[in-house]
C-alpha positions in Angstrom: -137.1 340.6 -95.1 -135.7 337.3 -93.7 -138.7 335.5 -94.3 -138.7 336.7 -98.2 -135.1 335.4 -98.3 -136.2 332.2 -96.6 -139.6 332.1 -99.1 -137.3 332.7 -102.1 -134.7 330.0 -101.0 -136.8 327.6 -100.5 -138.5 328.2 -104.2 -135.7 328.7 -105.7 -134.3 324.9 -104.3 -137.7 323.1 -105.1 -137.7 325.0 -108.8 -134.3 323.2 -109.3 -135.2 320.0 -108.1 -137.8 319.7 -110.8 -137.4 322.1 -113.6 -137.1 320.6 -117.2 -133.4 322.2 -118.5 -132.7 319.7 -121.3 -130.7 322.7 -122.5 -128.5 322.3 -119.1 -128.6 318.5 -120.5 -127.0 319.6 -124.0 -124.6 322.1 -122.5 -122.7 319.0 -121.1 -122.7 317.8 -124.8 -119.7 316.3 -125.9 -117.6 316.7 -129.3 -118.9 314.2 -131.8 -117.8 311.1 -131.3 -116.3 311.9 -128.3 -117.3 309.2 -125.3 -118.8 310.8 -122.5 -116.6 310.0 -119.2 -116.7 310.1 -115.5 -115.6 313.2 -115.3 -118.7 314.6 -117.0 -120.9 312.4 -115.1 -119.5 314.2 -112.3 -120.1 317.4 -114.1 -123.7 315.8 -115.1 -124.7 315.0 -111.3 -123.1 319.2 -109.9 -125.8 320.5 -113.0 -128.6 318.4 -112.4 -128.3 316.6 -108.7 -126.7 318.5 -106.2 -129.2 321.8 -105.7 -131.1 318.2 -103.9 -129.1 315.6 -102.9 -126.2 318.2 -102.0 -122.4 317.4 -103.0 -121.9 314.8 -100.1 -125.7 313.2 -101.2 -127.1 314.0 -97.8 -128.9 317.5 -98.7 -132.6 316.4 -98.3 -133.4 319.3 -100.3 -137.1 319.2 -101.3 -137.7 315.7 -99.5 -134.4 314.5 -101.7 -133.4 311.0 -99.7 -130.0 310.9 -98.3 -128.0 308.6 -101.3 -124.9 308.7 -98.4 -127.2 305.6 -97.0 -128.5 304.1 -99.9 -128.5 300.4 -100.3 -130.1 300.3 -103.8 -128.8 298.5 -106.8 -127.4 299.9 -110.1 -130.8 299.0 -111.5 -132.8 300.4 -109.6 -130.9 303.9 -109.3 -130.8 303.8 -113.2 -135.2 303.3 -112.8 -135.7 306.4 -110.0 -133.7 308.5 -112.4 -135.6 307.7 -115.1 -138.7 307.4 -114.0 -138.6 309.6 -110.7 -139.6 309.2 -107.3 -142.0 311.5 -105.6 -140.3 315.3 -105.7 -137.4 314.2 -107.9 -138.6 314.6 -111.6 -138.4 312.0 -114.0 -134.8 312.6 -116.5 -135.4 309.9 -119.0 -136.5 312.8 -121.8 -133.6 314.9 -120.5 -130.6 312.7 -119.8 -129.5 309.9 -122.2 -129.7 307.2 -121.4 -126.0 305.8 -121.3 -125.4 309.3 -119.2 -127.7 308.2 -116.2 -125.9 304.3 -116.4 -122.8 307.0 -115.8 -124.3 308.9 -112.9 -125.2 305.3 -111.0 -121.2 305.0 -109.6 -121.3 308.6 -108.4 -124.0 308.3 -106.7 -122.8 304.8 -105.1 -119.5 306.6 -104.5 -121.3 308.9 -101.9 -122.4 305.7 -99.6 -120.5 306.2 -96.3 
């Protein structure tokens, strides 16, 4: 029984880390004309980050790298989420892009 639970768990976390949910995408949509602000980036990166990377970035989840130590840029953070980076799926056909340009100070705001 524990090793189903484990077996599940550990499904269930890399189903998350690379299942397409543009819907998830659209149920952060915004009123019309209606900016879309840090606050719902940090909504953005609890839907679509943190079953990986983990609230405090340091998860691992799924081979997820640790974004607590990361020293890249704000372009290239823009580029893995767009294009992906082995386990992590690309989010350039399910994030806007002006909403992953939002994500790139919450994930630098989890450097240590």
């Amino acid at each position: 029984m524990v090793l189903r639970f484990l077996f599940l768990s550990i499904l269930f976390g890399c189903v998350s880390c690379s299942t397409d949910s543009s819907d998830a995408t659209k149920e952060l949509s915004l009123e019309e004309n209606k900016p879309f602000t840090e606050e719902d980036a940090k909504n953005l990166y609890s839907l679509r980050c943190v079953s990986c990377h983990g609230e405090d970035g340091k998860l691992g989840m799924s081979g997820a790298k640790d974004l607590s130590v990361s020293k890249l840029t704000d372009d290239e953070i823009v580029e893995i989420i767009q294009a992906g980076k082995n386990a992590m799926p690309s989010f350039n056909s399910t994030i806007p892009e002006e909403q992953q340009k939002m994500l790139v100070p919450i994930v630098k705001s989890l450097r240590k």
